[in-house]
N, C-alpha and C positions, 0 to 999 in steps of 0.2 A: 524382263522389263527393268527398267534403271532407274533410279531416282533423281530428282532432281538436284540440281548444286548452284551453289549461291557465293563458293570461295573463288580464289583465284587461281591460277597456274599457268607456266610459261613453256610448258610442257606438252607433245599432243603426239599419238603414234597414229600409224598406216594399219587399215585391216589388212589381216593376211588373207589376199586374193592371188589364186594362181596365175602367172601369166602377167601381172601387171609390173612394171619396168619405174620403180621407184623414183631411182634415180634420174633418170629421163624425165619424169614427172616434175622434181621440186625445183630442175632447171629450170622450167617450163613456169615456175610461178612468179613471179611478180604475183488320206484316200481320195483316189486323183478324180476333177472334176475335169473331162477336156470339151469345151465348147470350142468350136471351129474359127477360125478367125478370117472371117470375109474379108474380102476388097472391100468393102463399106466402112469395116473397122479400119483396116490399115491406110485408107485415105482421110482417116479422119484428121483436120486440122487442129494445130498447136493451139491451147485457147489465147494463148501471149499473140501470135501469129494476127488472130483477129481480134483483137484489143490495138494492138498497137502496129501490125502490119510487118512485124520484125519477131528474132527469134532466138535463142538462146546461140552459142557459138562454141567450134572446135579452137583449140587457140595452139597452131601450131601442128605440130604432128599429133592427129589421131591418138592418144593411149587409152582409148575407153577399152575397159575389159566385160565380158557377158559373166554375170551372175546365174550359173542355172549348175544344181536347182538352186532355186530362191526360199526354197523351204525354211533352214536354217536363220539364226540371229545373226546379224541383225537383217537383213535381208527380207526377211517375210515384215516387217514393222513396215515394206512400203508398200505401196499401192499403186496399181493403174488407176487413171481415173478415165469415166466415161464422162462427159458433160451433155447435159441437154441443156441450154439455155433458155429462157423467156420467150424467145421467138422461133422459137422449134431447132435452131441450130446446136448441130454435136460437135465437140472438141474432144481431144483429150490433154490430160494433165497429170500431173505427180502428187501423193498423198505421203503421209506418215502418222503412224499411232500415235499420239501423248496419253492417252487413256482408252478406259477400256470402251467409250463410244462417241470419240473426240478422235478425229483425223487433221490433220494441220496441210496446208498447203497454201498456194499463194491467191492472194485478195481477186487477182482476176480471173483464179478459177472455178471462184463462188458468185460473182459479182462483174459482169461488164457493162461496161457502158457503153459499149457499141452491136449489146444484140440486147439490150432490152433490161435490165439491171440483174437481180438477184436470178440463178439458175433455178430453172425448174425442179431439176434432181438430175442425181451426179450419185453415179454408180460405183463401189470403193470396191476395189480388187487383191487382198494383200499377197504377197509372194508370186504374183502370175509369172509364167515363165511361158510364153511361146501360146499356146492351146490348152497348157495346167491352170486351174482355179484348184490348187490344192486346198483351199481355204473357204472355200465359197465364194461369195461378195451378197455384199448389202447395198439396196439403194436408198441415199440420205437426200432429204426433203425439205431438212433444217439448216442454215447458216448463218454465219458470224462471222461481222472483220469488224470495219475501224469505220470513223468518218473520213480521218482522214486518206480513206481511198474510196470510198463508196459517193462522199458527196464531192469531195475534192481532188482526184484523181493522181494525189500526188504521191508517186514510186516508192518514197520514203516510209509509205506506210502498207504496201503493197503486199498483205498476209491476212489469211482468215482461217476458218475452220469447216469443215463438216460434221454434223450430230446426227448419228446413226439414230437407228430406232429404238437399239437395243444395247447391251455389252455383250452379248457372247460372239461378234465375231474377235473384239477385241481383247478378251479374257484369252480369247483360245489362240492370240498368234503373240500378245505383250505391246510393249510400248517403247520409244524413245522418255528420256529423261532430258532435260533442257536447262540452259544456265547464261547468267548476267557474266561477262568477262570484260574486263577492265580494258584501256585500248592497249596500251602497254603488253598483256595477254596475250589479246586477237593477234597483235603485230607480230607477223611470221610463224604464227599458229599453225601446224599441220594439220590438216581437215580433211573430212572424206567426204564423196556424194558417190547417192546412187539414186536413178530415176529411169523413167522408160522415154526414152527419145523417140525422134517421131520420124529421125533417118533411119532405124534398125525394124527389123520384122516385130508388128505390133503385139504387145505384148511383154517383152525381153526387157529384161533389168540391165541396164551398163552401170558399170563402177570407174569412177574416177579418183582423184588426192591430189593433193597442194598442197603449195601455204597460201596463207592470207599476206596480200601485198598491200593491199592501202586500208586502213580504219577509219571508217565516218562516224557520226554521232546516232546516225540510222542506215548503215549500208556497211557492209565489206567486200573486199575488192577480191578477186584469185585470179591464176588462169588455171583453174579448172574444164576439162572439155565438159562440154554441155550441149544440145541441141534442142529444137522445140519439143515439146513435149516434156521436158523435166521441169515445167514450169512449176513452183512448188515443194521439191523435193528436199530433202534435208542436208543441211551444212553441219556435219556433227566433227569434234573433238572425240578421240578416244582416248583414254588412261586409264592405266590399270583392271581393262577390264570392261570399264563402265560409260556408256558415249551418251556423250550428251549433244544438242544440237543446241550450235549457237548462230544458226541463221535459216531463213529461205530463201533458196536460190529463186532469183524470178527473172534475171536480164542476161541479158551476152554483153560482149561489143568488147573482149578482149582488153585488158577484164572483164570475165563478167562478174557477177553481182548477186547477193542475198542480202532482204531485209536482215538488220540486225536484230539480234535475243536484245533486246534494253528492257530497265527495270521494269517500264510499261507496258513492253508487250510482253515479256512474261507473266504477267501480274494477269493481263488478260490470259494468256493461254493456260494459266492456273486454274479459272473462272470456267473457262470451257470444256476443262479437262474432269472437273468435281460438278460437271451437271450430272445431277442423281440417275441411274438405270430405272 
């Protein structure tokens, strides 16, 4: 698990994933549990998909690379998610740990306003790989975002959380650590993502990398590939070792797009992260 960071740096490396084409990429920026995976799952839709009718985007040539196993750090820190929403509708989506019963992901895949508002429960999967729940999963009942996407719908705030029942699934796989970066920072930051797309066999982790091409005051820009389903997933910086996320990925559209880390929504995800076990 990582701790959190509050300094600056203009600095950010590439995980080492096999197979994935670096270079290609930065051009490109501006004990096994196996439950079967139905057709039922694999046709589950993108919850961004039915929020907004649109969905995250490849930008260019394909370089998603498959994470498996997903065992290892930071890789097990993310999650499948299942959604049940309000109105009986399933989606899936992307999670990541900030603690040990605090999942982070994006505002509309706790919250939609087009199947009924707050999710019923949403089932947290960390490390799945294909048919492996090497990890178990927990299903959370509790949620937490913002007004400004819950009453107001606007993208700029578009990130929540999940509150487990418990810490021990979170104890047992760790966490991302999270940090405020200055714009100057973010600007041409190298950043990773990795989330479960909802073009690849359900379940599977792809990894992608970039830089950060445009800085907003709530938003950063990449072309990172991305497709539905990784709605939520983590925009982290690596250095030294130690990754921190400084966004949610939640849009495509070439650039696409994560919520920015700003002092506020850190401050929140701080709040969510130190709710007592």
């Amino acid at each position: 698990m990582a701790e959190d960071f509050k300094g600056i740096t203009v600095s950010g490396e590439l995980e080492a994933v096999a197979d994935f084409d670096p270079l290609r990429a930065m051009k490109e920026s501006g004990e096994l549990q196996e439950v079967p995976v139905t057709g039922a799952l694999d046709a589950l839709p993108d919850a961004g998909a039915l929020e907004f009718g649109l969905s995250e985007t490849v930008c260019g040539r394909d370089d998603r690379v498959r994470i498996t196993p997903a065992t290892n750090i930071p890789w097990r820190w993310i999650c499948e998610l299942i959604i049940t929403f309000a109105d009986g509708v399933q989606a899936r989506g992307t999670g990541w740990f900030i603690g040990p019963r605090t999942v982070m992901t994006a505002g509309h895949c706790v919250y939609s306003h087009s199947n009924g508002g707050w999710a019923r429960s949403i089932e947290v999967i960390p490390g799945m790989d294909g048919a492996s729940r090497p990890f178990g999963s927990q299903v959370g009942t509790s949620f937490r975002s913002v007004l400004g996407w819950t009453r107001d719908q606007n993208q700029e705030y578009d990130y929540g959380a999940i509150i487990l029942p418990n810490c021990q699934l979170g104890n047992r796989v760790g966490w991302f650590g999270f940090a405020v970066l200055s714009d100057s920072s973010l600007q041409g930051l190298t950043v990773n993502n990795s989330g479960y797309p909802g073009d690849k066999p359900f379940g599977t982790q792809w990894f992608n990398a970039g830089a950060i091409s445009t800085v907003r005051p709530r938003k950063i820009y990449y072309m990172i590939d991305t497709y539905g389903g990784q709605s939520g997933s983590p925009v982290w910086r690596l250095l030294n070792g130690e990754r921190h996320a400084v966004g949610v990925h939640a849009y495509g559209g070439c650039p696409n797009s994560a919520t920015r880390i700003t002092t506020e929504v850190f401050n929140n995800m701080l709040a969510w992260r130190n709710i007592p076990c």
